[in-house]
C-alpha positions as CSV (number, residue, x, y, z in Angstrom):
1,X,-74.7,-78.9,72.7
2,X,-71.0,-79.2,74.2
3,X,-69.8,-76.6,71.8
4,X,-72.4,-74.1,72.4
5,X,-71.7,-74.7,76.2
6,X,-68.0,-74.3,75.1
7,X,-68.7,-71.4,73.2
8,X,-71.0,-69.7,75.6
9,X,-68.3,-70.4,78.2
10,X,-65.2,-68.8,75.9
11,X,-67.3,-65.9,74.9
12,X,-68.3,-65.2,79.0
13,X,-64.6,-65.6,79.7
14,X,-63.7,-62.8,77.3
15,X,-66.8,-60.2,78.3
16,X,-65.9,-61.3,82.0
17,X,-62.2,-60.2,81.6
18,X,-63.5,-57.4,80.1
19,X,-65.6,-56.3,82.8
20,X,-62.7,-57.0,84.9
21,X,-60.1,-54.4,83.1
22,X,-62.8,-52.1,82.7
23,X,-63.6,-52.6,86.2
24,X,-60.0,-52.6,87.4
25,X,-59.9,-48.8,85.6
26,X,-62.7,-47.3,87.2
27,X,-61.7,-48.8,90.7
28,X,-58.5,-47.0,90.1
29,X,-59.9,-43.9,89.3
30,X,-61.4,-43.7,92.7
31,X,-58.7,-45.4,94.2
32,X,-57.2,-43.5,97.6
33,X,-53.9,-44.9,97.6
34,X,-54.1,-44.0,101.6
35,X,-51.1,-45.0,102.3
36,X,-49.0,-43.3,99.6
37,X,-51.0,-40.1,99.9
38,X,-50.6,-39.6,103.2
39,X,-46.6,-39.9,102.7
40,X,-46.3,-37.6,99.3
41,X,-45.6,-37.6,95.7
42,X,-42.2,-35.7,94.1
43,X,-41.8,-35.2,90.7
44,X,-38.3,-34.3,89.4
45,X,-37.8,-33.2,85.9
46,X,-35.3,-34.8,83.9
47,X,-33.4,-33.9,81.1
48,X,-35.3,-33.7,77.6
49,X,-38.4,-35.9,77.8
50,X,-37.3,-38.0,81.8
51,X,-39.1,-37.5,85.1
52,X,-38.4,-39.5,88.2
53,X,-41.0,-40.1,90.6
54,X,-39.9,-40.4,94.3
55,X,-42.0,-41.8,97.4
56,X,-40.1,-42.5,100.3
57,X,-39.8,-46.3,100.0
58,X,-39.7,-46.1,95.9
59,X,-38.7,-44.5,92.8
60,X,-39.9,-44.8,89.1
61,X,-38.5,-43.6,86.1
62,X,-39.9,-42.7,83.2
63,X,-37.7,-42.2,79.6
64,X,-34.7,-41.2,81.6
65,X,-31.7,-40.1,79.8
66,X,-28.5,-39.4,81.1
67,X,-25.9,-40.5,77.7
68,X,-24.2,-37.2,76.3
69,X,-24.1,-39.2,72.9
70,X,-28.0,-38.5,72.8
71,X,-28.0,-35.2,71.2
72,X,-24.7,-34.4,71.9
73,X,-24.1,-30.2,71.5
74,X,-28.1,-29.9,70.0
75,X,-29.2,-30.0,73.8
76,X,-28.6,-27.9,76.1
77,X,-29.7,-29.9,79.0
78,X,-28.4,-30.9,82.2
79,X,-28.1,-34.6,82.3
80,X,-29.3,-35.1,86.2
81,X,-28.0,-38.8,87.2
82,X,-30.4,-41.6,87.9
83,X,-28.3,-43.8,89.8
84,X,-29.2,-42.7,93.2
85,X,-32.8,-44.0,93.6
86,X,-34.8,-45.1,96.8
87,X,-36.3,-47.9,97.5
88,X,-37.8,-50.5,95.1
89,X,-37.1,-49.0,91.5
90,X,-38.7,-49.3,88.4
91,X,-38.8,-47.9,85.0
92,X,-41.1,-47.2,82.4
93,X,-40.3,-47.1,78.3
94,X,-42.8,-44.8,76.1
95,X,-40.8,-46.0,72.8
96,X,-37.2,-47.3,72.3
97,X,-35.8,-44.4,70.0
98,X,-32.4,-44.0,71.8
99,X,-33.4,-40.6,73.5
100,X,-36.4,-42.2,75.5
101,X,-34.4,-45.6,75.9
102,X,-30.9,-44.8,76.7
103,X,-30.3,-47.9,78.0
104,X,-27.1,-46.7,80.1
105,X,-29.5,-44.8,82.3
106,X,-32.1,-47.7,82.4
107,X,-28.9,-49.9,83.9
108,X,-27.9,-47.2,86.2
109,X,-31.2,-47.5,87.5
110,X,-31.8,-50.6,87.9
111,X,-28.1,-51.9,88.6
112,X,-29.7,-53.5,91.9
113,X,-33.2,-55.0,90.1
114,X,-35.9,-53.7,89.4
115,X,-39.1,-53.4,86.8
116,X,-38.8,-52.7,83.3
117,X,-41.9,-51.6,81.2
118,X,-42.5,-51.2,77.6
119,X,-44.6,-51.3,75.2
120,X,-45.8,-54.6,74.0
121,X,-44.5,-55.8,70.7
122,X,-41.0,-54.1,71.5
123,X,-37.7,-55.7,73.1
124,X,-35.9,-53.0,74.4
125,X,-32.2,-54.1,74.1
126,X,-29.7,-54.5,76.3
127,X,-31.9,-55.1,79.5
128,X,-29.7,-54.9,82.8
129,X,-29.1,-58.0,84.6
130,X,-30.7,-57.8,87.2
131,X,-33.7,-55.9,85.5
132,X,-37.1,-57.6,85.4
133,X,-38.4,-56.7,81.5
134,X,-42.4,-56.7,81.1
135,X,-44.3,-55.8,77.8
136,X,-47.3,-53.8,78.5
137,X,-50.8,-54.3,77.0
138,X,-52.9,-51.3,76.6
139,X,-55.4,-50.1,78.5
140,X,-54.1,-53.0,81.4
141,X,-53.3,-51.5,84.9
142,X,-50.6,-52.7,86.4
143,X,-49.1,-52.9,89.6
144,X,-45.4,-52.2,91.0
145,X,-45.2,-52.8,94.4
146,X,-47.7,-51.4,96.6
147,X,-46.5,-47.6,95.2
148,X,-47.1,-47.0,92.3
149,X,-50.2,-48.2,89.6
150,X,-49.3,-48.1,86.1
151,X,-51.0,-48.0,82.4
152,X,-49.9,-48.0,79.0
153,X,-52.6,-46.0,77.0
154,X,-52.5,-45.1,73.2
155,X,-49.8,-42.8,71.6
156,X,-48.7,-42.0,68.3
157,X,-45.2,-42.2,66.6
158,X,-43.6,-39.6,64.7
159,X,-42.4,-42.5,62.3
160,X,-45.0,-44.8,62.8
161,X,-42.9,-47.0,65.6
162,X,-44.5,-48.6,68.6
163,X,-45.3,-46.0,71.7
164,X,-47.5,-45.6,74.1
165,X,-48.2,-42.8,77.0
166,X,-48.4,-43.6,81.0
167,X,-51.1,-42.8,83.0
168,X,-49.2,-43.4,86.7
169,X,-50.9,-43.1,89.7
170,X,-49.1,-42.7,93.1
171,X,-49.1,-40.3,96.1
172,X,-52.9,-39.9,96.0
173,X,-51.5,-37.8,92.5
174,X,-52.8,-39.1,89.0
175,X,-49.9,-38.0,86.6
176,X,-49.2,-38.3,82.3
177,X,-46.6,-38.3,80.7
178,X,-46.8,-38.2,76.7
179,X,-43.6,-39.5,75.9
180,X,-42.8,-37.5,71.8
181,X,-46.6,-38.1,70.9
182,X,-48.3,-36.4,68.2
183,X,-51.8,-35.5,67.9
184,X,-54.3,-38.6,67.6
185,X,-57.8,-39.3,68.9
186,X,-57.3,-41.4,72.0
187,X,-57.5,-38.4,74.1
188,X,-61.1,-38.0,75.0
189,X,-61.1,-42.4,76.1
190,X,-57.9,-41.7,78.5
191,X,-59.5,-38.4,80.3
192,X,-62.7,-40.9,80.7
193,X,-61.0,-43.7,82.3
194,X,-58.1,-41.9,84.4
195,X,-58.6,-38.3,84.4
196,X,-58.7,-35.9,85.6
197,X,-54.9,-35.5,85.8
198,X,-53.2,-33.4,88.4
199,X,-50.4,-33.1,86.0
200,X,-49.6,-34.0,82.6
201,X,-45.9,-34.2,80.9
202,X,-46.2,-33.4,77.7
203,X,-44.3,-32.9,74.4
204,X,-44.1,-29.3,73.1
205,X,-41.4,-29.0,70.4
206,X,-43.7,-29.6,67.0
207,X,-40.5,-31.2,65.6
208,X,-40.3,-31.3,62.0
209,X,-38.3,-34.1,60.3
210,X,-35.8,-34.3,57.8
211,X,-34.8,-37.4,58.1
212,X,-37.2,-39.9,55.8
213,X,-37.5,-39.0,52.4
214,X,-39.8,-37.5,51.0
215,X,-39.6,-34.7,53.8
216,X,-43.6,-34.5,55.1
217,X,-43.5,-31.0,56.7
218,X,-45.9,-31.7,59.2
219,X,-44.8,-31.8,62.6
220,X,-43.9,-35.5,64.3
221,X,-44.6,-34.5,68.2
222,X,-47.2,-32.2,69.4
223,X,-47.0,-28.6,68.9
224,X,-47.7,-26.2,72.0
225,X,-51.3,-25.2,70.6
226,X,-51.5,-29.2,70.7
227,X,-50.2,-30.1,73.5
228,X,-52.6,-27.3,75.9
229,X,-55.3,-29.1,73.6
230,X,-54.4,-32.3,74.9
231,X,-54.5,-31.0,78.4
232,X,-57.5,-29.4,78.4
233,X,-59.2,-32.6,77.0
234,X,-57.5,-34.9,79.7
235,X,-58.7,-32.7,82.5
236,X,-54.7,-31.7,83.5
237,X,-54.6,-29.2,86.3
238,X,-50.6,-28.6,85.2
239,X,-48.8,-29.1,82.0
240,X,-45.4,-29.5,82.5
241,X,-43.9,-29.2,78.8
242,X,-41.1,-31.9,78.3
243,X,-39.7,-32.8,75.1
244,X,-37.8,-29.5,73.7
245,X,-34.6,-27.8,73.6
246,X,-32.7,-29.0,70.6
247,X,-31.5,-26.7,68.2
248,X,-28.8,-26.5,65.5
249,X,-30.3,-29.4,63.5
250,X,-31.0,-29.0,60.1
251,X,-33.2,-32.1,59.7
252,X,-34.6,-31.6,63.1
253,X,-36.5,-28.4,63.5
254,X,-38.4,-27.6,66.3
255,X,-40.9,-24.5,66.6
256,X,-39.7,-21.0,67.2
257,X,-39.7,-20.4,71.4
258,X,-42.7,-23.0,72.2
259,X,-42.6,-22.0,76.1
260,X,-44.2,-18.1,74.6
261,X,-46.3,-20.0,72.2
262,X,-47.7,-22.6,75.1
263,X,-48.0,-19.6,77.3
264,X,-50.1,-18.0,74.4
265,X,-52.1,-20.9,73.8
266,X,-53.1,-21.3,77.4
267,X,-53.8,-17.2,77.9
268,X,-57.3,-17.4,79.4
269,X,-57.6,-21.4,80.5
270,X,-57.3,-22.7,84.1
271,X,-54.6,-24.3,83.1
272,X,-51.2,-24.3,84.9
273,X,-47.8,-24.2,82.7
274,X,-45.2,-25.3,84.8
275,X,-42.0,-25.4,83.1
276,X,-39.3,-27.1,84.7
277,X,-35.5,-27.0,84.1
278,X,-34.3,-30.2,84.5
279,X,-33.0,-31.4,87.3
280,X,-36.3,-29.1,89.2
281,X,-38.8,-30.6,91.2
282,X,-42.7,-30.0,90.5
283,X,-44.5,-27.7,92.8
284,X,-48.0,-29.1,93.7
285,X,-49.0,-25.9,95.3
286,X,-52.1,-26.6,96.9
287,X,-50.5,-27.5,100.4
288,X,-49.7,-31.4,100.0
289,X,-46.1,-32.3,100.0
290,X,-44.3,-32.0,96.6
């Protein structure tokens, strides 16, 4: 009798913290976020796949790069610092490949403290001093501060590594950002629980690989047709292509001009395509502060 109550209790505990996560994403969904909204959201562009996220009292990063070593010549980007943030600061990790952790911007940001996420079952390495590293569960809301409400949802690796996406909400704005993702079935479950999105970062490049043997052919991050796929499922107002730029490569290709192709794909959608040169700020364009 004692183990069924003990089993009976064990088996409650896990459907209650289910409800509770389940719960704690449908409560966020709706959530106001009063007093962020009413002070405003900006979204900077980064170089290749980095955004900052700026309220007045805080500032999150996500895969912010700023090393010249990176890509070197292959990209043409602007490298726009990171060490000038307001406020509490925090930073969020899709995977640890070194041009989504480059882990002198991650110290530039948090040279005074701050959060560090990533995925669970990684250990980003080095992790600033003063940095406060914290794997993230799937599907697990988090909060950082009383700004900013993060969640690590599915993703998937060119090369099979650990990733994940982030759904962020802040502002009163309900944001993703797709780190290098490629094409996988989670879609339709995020746009349930978060969406819709008032913007989505999202890869565009298609990359093909030649660095593993034997050579697949088959693009490692989402092509443009993909990507405006994605966003239509997720319920994006905006796609802001990230993630694109390198050329000169020969064992990393990307697609010929994916801006035109993007552009193409989303010819007759409601869908926005905002691209952004890094170092840009997003236009919301509906009248709230950007």
């Amino acid at each position: 009798m004692r183990q069924q109550r003990n089993a009976h209790r064990s088996g409650t505990a896990g459907l209650d913290r289910r409800h509770f996560l389940a719960g704690c994403a449908a409560g966020l969904a709706a959530w106001p976020l009063a007093r962020a909204a009413a002070e405003g959201l900006r979204v900077q562009r980064l170089a290749w796949a980095g955004i900052r996220l700026q309220l007045p009292r805080a500032t999150l990063f996500i895969d912010p790069l700023t090393n010249p070593d990176t890509w070197g010549s292959a990209l043409p980007d602007a490298l726009i610092p990171v060490d000038d943030a307001v406020g509490d600061s925090h930073v969020l990790l899709t995977h640890l490949h070194s041009d989504h952790f480059d882990a002198k911007a991650v110290a530039a940001v948090l040279a005074r403290g701050g959060s560090l996420l990533h995925p669970a079952g990684t250990q980003p390495q080095p992790v600033p001093p003063r940095a406060r590293p914290r794997a993230s569960a799937l599907w697990e809301p988090q909060l950082l501060g009383d700004d900013f409400t993060v969640t690590a949802v599915p993703a998937a690796d060119g090369y099979g590594d650990l990733q994940v996406s982030w759904v962020v909400l802040a502002g009163g704005r309900r944001l993703f950002h797709g780190g290098d993702t490629l094409w996988h079935g989670h879609w339709w479950r995020i746009a349930r629980q978060f969406g819709p999105f008032d913007a989505a970062f999202l890869p565009i490049n298609g990359a093909r690989f030649g660095f593993r043997q034997p050579v697949s052919g088959q693009p490692g991050v989402l092509t443009p047709e993909q990507a405006l796929a994605a966003a239509r499922i997720l319920g994006a107002r905006r796609l802001v292509p990230i993630h694109y730029g390198v050329g000169g490569m020969g064992r990393y290709v990307e697609v010929a001009d994916p801006i035109a192709r993007l552009r193409e794909a989303a010819r007759g959608t409601a869908i926005e395509i905002q691209p952004l040169a890094p170092g840009a700020w997003l236009d919301w364009g509906d009248g709230r502060s950007s």
